[in-house]
C-alpha positions as a LaTeX table, in Angstrom:
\begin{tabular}{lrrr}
\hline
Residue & $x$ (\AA) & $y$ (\AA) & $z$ (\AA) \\
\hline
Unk1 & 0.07 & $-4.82$ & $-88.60$ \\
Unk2 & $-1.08$ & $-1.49$ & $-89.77$ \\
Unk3 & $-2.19$ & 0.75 & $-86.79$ \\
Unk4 & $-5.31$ & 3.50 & $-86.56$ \\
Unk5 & $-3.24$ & 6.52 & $-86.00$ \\
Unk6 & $-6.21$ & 8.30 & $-85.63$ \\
Unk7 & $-6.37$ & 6.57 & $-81.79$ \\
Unk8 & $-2.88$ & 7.19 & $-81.12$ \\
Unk9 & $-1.35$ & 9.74 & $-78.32$ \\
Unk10 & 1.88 & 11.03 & $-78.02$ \\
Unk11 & 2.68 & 12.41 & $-74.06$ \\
Unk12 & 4.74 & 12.40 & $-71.90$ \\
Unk13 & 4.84 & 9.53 & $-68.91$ \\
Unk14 & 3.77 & 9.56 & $-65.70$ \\
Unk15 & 4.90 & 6.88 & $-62.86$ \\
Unk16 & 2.20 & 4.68 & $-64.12$ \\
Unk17 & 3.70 & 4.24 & $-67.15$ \\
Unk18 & 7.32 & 3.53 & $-66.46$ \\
Unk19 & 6.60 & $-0.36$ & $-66.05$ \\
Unk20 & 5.54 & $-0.44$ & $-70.00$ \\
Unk21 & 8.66 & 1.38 & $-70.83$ \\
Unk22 & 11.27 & $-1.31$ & $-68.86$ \\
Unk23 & 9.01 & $-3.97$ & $-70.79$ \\
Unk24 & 9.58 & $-1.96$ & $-74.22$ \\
Unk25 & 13.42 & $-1.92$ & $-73.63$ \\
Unk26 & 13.21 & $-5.74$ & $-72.67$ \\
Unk27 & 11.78 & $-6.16$ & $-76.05$ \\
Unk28 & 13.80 & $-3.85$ & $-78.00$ \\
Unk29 & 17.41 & $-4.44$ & $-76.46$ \\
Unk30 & 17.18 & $-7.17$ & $-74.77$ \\
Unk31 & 17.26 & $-5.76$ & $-71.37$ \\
Unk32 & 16.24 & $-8.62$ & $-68.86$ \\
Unk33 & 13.94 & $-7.80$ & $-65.48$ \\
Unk34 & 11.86 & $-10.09$ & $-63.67$ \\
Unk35 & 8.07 & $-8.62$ & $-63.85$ \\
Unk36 & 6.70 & $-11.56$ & $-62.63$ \\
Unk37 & 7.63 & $-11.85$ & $-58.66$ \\
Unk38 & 6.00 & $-11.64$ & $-55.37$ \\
Unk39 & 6.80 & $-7.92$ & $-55.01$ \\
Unk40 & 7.10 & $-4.83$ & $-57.25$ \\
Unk41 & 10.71 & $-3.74$ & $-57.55$ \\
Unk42 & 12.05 & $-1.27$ & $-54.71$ \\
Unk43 & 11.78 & 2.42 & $-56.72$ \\
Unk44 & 15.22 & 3.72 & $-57.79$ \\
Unk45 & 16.25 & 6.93 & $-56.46$ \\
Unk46 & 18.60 & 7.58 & $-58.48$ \\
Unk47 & 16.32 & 6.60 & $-61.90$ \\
Unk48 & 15.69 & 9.11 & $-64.53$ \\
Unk49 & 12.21 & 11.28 & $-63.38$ \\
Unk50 & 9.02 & 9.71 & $-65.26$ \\
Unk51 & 8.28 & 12.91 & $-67.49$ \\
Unk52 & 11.39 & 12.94 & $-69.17$ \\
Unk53 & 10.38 & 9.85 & $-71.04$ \\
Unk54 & 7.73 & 10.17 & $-74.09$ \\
Unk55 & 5.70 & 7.57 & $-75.66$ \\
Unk56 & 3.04 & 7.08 & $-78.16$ \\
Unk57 & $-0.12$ & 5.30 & $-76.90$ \\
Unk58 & $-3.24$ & 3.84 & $-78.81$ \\
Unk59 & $-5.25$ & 3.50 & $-75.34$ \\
Unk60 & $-3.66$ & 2.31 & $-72.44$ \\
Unk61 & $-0.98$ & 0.27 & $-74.31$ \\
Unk62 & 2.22 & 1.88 & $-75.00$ \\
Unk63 & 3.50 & 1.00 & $-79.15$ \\
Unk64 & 6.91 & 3.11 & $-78.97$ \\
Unk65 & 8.91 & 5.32 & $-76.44$ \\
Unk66 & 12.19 & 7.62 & $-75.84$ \\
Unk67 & 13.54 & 9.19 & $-72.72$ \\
Unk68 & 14.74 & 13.04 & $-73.28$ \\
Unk69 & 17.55 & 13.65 & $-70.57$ \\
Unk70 & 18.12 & 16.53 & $-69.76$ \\
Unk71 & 21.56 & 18.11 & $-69.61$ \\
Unk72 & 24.16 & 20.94 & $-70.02$ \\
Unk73 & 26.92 & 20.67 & $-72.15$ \\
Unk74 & 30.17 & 22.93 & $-72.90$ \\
Unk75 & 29.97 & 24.88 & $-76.09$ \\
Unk76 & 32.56 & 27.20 & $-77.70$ \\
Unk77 & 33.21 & 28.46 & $-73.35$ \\
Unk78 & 29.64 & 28.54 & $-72.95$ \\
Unk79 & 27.15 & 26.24 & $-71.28$ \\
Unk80 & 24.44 & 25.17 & $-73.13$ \\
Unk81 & 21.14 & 23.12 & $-72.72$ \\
Unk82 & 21.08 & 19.67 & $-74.22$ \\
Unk83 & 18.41 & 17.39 & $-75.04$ \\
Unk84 & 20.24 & 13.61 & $-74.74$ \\
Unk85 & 18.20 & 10.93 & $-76.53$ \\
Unk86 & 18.26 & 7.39 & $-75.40$ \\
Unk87 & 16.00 & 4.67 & $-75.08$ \\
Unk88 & 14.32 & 4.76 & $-78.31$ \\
Unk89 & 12.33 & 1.99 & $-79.25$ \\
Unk90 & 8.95 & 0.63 & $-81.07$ \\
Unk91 & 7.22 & $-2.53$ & $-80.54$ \\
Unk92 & 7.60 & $-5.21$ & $-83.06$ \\
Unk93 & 3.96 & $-4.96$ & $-83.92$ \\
Unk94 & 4.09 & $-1.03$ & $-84.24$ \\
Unk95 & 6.97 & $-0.89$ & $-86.34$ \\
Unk96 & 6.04 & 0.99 & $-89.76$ \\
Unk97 & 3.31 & 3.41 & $-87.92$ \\
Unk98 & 5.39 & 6.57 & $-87.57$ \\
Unk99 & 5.98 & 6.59 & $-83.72$ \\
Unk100 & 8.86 & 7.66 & $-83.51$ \\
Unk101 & 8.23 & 10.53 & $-86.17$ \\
Unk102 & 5.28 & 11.43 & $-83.84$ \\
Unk103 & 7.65 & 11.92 & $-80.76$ \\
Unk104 & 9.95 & 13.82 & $-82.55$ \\
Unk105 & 7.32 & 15.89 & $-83.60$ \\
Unk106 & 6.22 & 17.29 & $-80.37$ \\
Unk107 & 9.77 & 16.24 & $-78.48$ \\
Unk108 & 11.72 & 19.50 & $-80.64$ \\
Unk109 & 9.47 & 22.28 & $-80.43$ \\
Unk110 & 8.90 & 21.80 & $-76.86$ \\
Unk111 & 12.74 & 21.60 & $-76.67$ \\
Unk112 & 13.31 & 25.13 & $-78.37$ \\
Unk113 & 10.70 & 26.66 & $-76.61$ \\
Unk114 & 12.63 & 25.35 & $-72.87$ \\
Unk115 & 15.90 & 26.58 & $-74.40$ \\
Unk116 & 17.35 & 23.57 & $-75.86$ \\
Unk117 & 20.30 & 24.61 & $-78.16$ \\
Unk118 & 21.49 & 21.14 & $-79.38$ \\
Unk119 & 20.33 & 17.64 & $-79.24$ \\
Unk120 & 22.94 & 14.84 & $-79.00$ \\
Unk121 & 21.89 & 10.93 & $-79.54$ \\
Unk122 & 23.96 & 7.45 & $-80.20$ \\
Unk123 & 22.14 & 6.03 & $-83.37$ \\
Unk124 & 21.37 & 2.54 & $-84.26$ \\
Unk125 & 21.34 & 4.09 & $-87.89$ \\
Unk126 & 23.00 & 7.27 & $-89.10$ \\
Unk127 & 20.48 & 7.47 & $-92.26$ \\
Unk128 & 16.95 & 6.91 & $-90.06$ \\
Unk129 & 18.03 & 9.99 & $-87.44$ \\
Unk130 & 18.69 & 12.29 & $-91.03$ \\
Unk131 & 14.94 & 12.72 & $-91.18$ \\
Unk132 & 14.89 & 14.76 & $-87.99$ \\
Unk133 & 17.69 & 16.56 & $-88.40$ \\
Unk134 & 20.49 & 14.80 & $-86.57$ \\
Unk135 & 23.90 & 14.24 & $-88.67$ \\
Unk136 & 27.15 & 12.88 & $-87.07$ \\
Unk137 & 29.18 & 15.72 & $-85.28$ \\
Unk138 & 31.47 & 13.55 & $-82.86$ \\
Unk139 & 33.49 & 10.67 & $-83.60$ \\
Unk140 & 35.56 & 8.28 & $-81.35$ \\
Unk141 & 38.99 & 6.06 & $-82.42$ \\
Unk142 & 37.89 & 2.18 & $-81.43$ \\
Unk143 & 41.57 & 1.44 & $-79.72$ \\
Unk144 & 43.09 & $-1.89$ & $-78.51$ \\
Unk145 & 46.38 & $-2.06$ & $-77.55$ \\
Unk146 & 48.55 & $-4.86$ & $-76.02$ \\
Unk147 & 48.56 & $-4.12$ & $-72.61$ \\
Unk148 & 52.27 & $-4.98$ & $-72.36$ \\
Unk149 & 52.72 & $-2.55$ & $-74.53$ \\
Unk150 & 52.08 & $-0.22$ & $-71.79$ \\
Unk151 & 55.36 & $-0.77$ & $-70.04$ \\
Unk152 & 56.80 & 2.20 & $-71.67$ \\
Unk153 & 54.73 & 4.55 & $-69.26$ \\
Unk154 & 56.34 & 4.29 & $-66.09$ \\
Unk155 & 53.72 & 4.47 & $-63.01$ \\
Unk156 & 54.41 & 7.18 & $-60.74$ \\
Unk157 & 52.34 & 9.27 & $-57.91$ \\
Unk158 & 49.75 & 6.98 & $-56.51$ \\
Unk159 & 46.11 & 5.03 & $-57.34$ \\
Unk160 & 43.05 & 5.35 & $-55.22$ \\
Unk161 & 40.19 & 3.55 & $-55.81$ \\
Unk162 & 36.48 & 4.88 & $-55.60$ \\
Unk163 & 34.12 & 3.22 & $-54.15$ \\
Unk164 & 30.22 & 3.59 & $-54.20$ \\
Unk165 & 29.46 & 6.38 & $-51.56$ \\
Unk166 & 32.57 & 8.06 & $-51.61$ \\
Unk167 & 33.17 & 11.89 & $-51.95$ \\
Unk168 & 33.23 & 12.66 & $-55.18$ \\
Unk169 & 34.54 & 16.53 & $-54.99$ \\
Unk170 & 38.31 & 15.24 & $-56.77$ \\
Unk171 & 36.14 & 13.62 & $-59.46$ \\
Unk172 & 34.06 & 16.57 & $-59.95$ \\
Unk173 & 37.43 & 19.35 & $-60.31$ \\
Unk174 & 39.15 & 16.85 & $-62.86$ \\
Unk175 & 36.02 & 16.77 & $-64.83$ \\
Unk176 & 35.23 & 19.87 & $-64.88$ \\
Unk177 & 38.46 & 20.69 & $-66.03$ \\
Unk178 & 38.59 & 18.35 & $-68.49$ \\
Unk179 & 35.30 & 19.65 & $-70.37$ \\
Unk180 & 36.32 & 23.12 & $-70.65$ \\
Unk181 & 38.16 & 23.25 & $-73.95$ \\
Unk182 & 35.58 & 20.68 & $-75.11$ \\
Unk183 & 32.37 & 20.87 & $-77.39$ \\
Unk184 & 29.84 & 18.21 & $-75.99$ \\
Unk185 & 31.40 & 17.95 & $-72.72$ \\
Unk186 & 28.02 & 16.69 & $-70.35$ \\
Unk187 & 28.35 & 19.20 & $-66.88$ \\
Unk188 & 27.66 & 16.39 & $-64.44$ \\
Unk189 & 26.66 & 18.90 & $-61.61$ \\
Unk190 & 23.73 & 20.05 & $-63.29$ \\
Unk191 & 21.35 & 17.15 & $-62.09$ \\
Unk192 & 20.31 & 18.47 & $-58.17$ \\
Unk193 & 21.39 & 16.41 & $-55.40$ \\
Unk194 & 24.66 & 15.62 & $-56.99$ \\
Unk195 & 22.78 & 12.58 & $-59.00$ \\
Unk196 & 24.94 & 12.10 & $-61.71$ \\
Unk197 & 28.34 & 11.78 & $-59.79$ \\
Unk198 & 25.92 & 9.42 & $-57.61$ \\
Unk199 & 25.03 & 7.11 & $-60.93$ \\
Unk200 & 28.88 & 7.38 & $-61.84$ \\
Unk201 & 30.20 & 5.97 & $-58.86$ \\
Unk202 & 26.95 & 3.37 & $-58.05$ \\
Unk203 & 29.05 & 0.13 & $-59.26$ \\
Unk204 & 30.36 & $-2.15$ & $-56.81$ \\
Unk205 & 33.74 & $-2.87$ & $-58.32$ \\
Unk206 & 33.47 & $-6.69$ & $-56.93$ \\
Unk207 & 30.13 & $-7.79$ & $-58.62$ \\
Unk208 & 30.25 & $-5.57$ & $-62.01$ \\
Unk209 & 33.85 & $-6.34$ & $-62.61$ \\
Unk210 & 34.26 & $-1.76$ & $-63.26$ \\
Unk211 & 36.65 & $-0.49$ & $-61.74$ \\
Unk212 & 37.42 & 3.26 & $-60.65$ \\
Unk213 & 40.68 & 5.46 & $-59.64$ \\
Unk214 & 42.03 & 8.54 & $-59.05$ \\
Unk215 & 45.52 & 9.06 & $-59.76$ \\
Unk216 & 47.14 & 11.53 & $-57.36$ \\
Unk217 & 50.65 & 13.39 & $-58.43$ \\
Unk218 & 53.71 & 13.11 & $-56.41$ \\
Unk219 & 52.63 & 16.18 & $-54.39$ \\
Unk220 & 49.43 & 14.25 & $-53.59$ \\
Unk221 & 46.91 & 16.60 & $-55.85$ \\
Unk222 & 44.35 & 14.68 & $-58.08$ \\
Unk223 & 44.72 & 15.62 & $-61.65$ \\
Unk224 & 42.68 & 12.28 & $-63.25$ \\
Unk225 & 41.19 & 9.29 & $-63.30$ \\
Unk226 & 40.45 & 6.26 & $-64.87$ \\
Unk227 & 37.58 & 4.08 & $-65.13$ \\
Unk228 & 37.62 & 0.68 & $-66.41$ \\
Unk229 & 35.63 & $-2.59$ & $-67.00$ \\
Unk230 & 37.67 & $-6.18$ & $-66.52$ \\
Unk231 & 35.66 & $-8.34$ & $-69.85$ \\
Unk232 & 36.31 & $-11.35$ & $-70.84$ \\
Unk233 & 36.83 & $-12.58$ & $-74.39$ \\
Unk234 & 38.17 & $-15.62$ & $-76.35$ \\
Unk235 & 39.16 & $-16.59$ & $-72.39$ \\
Unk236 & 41.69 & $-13.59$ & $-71.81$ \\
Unk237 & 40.86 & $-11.03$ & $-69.42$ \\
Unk238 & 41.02 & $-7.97$ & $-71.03$ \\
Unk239 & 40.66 & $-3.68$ & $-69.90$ \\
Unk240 & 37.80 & $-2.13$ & $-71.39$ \\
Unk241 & 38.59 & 1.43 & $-70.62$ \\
Unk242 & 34.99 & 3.11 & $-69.46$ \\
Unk243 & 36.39 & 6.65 & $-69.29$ \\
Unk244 & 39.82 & 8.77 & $-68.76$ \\
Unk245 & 39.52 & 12.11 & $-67.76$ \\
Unk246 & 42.77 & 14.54 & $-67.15$ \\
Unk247 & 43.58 & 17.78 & $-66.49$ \\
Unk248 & 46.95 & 18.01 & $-68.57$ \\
Unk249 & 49.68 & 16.37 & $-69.60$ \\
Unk250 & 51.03 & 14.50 & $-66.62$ \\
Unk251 & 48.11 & 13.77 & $-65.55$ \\
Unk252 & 46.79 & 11.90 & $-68.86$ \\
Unk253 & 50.20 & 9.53 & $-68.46$ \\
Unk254 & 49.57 & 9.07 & $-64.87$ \\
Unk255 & 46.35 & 7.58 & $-65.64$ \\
Unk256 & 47.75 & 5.47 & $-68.40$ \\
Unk257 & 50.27 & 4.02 & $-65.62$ \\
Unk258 & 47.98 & 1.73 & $-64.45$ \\
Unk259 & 47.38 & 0.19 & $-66.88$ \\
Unk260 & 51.80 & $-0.58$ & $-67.21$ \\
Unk261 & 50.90 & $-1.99$ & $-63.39$ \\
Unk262 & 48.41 & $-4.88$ & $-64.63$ \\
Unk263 & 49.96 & $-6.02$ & $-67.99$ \\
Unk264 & 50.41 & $-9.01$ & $-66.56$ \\
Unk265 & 46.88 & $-9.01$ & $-65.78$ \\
Unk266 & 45.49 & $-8.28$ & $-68.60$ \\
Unk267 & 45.87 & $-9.32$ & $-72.46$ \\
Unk268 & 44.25 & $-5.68$ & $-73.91$ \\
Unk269 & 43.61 & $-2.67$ & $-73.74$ \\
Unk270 & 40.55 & $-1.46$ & $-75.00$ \\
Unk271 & 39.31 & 2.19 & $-75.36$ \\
Unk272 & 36.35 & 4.62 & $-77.52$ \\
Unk273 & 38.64 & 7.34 & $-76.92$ \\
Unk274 & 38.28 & 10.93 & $-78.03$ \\
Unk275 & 39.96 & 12.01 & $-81.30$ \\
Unk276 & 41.92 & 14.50 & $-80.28$ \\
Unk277 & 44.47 & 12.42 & $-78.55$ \\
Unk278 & 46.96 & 10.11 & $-81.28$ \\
Unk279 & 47.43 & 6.71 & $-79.48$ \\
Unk280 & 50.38 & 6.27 & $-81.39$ \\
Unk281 & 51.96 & 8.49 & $-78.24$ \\
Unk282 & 51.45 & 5.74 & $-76.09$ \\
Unk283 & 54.07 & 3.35 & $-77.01$ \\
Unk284 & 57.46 & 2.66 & $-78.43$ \\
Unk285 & 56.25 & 0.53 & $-81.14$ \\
Unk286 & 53.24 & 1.52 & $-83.09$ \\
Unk287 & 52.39 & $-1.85$ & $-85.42$ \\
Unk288 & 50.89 & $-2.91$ & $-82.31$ \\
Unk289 & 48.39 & $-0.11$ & $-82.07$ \\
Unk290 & 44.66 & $-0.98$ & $-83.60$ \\
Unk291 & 42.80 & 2.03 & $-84.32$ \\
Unk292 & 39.84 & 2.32 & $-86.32$ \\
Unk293 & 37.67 & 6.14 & $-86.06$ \\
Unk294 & 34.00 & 5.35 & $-85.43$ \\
Unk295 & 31.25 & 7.87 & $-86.29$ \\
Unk296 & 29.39 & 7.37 & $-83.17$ \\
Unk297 & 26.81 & 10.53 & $-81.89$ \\
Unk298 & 24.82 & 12.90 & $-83.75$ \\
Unk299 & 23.60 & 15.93 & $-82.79$ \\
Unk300 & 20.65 & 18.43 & $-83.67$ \\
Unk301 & 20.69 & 21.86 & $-83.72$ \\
Unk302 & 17.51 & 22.54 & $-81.87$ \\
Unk303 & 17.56 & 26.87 & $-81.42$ \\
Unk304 & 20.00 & 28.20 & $-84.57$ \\
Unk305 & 20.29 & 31.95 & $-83.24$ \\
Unk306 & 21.24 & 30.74 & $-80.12$ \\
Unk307 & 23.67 & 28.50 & $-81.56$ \\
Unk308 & 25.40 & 31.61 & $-83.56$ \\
Unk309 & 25.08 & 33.35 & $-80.63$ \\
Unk310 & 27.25 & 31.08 & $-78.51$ \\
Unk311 & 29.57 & 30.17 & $-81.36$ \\
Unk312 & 33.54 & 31.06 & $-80.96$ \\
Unk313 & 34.29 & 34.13 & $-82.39$ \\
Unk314 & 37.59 & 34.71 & $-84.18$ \\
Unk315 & 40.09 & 37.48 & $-83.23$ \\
Unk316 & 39.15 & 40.89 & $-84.80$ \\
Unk317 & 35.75 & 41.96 & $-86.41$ \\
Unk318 & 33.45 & 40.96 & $-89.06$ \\
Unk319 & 30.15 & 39.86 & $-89.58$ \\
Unk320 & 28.91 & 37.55 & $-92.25$ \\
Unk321 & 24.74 & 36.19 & $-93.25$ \\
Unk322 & 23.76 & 32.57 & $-92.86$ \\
Unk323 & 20.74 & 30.79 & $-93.88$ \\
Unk324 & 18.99 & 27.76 & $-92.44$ \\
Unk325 & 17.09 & 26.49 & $-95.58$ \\
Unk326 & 14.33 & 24.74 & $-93.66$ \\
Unk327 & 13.66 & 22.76 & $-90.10$ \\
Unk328 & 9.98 & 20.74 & $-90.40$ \\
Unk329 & 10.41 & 20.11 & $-86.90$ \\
Unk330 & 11.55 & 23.82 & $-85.60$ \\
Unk331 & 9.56 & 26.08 & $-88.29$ \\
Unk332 & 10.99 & 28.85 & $-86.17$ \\
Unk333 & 14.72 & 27.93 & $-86.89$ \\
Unk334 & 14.04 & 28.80 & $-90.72$ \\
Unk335 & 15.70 & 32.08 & $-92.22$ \\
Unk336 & 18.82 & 34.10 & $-92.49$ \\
Unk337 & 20.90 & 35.56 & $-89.76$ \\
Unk338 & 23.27 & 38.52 & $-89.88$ \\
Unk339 & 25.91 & 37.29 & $-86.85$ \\
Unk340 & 28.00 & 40.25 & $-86.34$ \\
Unk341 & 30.92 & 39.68 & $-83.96$ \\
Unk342 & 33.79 & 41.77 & $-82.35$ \\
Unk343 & 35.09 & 43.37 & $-78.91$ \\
Unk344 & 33.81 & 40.43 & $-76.59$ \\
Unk345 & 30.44 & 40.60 & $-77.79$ \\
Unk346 & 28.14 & 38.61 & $-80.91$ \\
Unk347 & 25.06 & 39.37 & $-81.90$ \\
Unk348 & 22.52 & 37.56 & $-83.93$ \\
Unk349 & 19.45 & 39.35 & $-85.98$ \\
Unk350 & 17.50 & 38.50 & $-88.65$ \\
Unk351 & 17.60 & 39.82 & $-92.13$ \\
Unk352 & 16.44 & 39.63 & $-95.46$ \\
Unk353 & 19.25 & 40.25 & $-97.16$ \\
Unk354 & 21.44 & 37.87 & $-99.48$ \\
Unk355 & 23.22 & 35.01 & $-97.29$ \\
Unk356 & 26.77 & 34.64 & $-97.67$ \\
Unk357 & 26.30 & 30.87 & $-96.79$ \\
Unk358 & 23.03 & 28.68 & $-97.07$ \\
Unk359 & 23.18 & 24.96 & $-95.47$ \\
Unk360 & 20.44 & 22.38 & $-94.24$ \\
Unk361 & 20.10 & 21.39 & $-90.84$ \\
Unk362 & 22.66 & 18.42 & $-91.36$ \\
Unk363 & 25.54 & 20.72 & $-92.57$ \\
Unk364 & 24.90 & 23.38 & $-90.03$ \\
Unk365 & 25.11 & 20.75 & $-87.53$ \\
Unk366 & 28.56 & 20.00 & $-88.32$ \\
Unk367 & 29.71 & 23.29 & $-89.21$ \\
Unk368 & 28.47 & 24.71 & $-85.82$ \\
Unk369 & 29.52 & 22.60 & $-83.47$ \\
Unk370 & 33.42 & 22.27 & $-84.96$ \\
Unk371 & 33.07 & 18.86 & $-85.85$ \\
Unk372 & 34.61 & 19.54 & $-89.69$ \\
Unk373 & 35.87 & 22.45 & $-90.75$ \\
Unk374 & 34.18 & 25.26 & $-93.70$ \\
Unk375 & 36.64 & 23.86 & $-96.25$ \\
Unk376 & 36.55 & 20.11 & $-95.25$ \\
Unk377 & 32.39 & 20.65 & $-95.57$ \\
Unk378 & 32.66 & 22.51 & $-99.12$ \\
Unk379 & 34.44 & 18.88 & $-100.61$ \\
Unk380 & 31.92 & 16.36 & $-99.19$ \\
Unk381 & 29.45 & 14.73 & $-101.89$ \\
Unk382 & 26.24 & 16.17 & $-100.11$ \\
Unk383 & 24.55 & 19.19 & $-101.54$ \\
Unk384 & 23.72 & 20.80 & $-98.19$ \\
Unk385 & 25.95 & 23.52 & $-98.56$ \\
Unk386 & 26.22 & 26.64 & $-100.95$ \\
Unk387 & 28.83 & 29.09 & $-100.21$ \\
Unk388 & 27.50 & 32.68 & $-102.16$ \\
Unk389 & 30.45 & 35.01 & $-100.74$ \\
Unk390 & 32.65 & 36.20 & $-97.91$ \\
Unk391 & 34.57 & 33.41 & $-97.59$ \\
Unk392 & 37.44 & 34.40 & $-95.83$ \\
Unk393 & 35.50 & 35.32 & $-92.78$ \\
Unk394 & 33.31 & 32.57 & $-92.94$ \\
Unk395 & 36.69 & 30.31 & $-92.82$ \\
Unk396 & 37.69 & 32.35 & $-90.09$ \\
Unk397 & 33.90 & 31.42 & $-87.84$ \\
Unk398 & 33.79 & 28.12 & $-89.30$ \\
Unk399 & 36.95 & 26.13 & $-87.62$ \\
Unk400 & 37.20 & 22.67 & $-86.38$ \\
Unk401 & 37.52 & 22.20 & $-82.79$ \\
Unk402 & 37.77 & 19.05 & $-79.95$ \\
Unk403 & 34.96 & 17.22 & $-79.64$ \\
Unk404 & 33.92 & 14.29 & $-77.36$ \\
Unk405 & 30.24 & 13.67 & $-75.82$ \\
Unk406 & 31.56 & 12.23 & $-72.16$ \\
Unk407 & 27.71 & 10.59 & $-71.83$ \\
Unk408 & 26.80 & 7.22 & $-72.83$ \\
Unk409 & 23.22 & 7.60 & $-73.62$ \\
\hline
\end{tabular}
């Protein structure tokens, strides 16, 4: 059905309009909720605030929407904001119209102007998120693993399991830990009221079937924990691994004991886990280790001087001149930069003068963030990239580094 686009708005919600968005996702994902009883459900406290959603409206009738959380995420040793996507989703009926090109449309200048620096989404396709500037920049490896395979790691220091209410201070040091030598790392005490920890921890282990510890070391100090869903499949239970966050070493393998103390109870081991860490450490015998590297969030560079700005610098001086060849969405973003960088300090200026490297949004998105490497972008078979001069500084600014986003989203 083609729609009158002249009678459609594009805002933000209010309360009003949160019921149309839980019907939208019931729709679109097949997310089930009673409308239809006696009384309206109780309001969540812990639920996302109305005006971080968007949604285009012809009337009072909402065709499309997409929640904008906001967050802060580590960067290079920095802290920066980031827009997290989620929720996105159009009405059968309004498919076609351009919704979700209108959102976008007002969603990323508003973003630069609050100080966004990135935007990070999970895509239902790579090639549709393209068009507003998103390319991938984190990948996880799909694991599974026969849990008996596990034995090798022998348990040691001690479990304690989480439960919804409880202090959540160990969580918070292990995590926070964990993100620091991480691009994309989500700072889950930015939300006030300590709401994300609160969301984290909401499950009750004995009706959800997830499952949370904290593994202590011998001298009783936290140093991870492990969070985990028992699922079903083919009639075996198996361990879907949620998250594992560590602080080192030891604690990593203390984590991983638990897993040696239910391999009787469970057939699998299942885990998106971060890249960075081989799986083929985990056991003696590796043909039993299935590993396949999925290409699973995007991100958007929303503010490119800031970006620049924030980037790792290398040891030494230099400077070099980098051009953004266009952003429809952020006309700002558009232009060269002379990033000059030395003693502790970087700083970004624009200039007309020849670019020593010239990349679209999608490239710069990868190249900024660490996800590939200067040299691994200059072989792929997309033309986003032209390389004038100064390339051994360039190499030096343009390294690959860890990456995980520790949102779902």
């Amino acid at each position: 059905m083609t729609k009158n686009k002249n009678n459609m708005e594009t805002r933000k919600f209010n309360a009003e309009d949160m019921g149309q968005l839980w019907k939208l996702h019931s729709v679109v994902y097949n997310f089930r909720r009673n409308f239809n009883g006696d009384k309206p459900p109780e309001p969540d406290p812990l639920a996302n605030p109305p005006e971080w959603s968007w949604g285009v409206f012809e009337g009072k009738k909402l065709l499309a929407g997409m929640t904008e959380l906001e967050y802060l995420m580590t960067f290079d040793g920095h802290k920066a904001k980031m827009s997290g996507i989620s929720g996105v989703g159009t009405l059968p009926e309004s498919r076609h119209a351009g919704c979700v090109r209108r959102i976008f449309e007002k969603l990323l200048p508003e973003a630069y102007e609050k100080g966004v620096v990135f935007s990070n989404l999970t895509p239902f396709s790579h090639e549709f998120y393209r068009k507003f500037g998103y390319e991938t920049a984190c990948a996880r490896n799909q694991l599974s693993l026969n849990a008996k395979d596990f034995v090798v790691i022998k348990p040691k220091g001690e479990f304690v399991q989480v439960f919804p209410g409880d202090d959540t201070s160990a969580l918070a040091k292990i995590h926070s830990s964990y993100i620091t030598g991480l691009n994309h790392g989500i700072s889950r005490d930015y939300w006030p009221d300590n709401r994300a920890w609160k969301i984290y921890i909401r499950d009750d282990p004995y009706t959800t079937g997830n499952f949370l510890y904290v593994w202590r070391d011998e001298k009783g100090r936290a140093r991870s924990y492990i969070k985990y869903q028992d699922v079903t499949e083919e009639g075996a239970h198996n361990m879907s691994v949620w998250e594992l966050v560590y602080m080192d070493k030891d604690a990593l393998y203390g984590a991983l004991g638990i897993v040696a103390g239910l391999a009787a109870q469970f057939k699998k081991v299942k885990w998106m886990m971060p890249t960075f860490i081989d799986p083929f450490d985990f056991v003696g015998d590796s043909w039993s280790v299935g590993s396949t590297l999925t290409p699973r969030d995007m991100t958007r560079v929303v503010n490119v001087a800031e970006a620049l700005c924030l980037m790792r610098r290398p040891e030494g001086e230099g400077a070099y001149i980098a051009e953004l060849a266009d952003d429809p969405h952020v006309p700002a973003n558009k232009g060269k930069y002379r990033v000059e960088f030395g003693a502790g300090i970087t700083q970004v200026k624009r200039t007309a003068k020849k670019a020593d490297i010239t990349c679209d949004l999608l490239t710069l998105a990868q190249l900024v963030t660490g996800y590939r490497s200067l040299e691994n972008a200059m072989i792929t078979r997309k033309n986003g990239l032209v390389v004038n001069g100064n390339l051994e500084t360039l190499k030096r600014v343009f390294t690959a580094r860890p990456q995980h986003v520790t949102e779902y989203f």
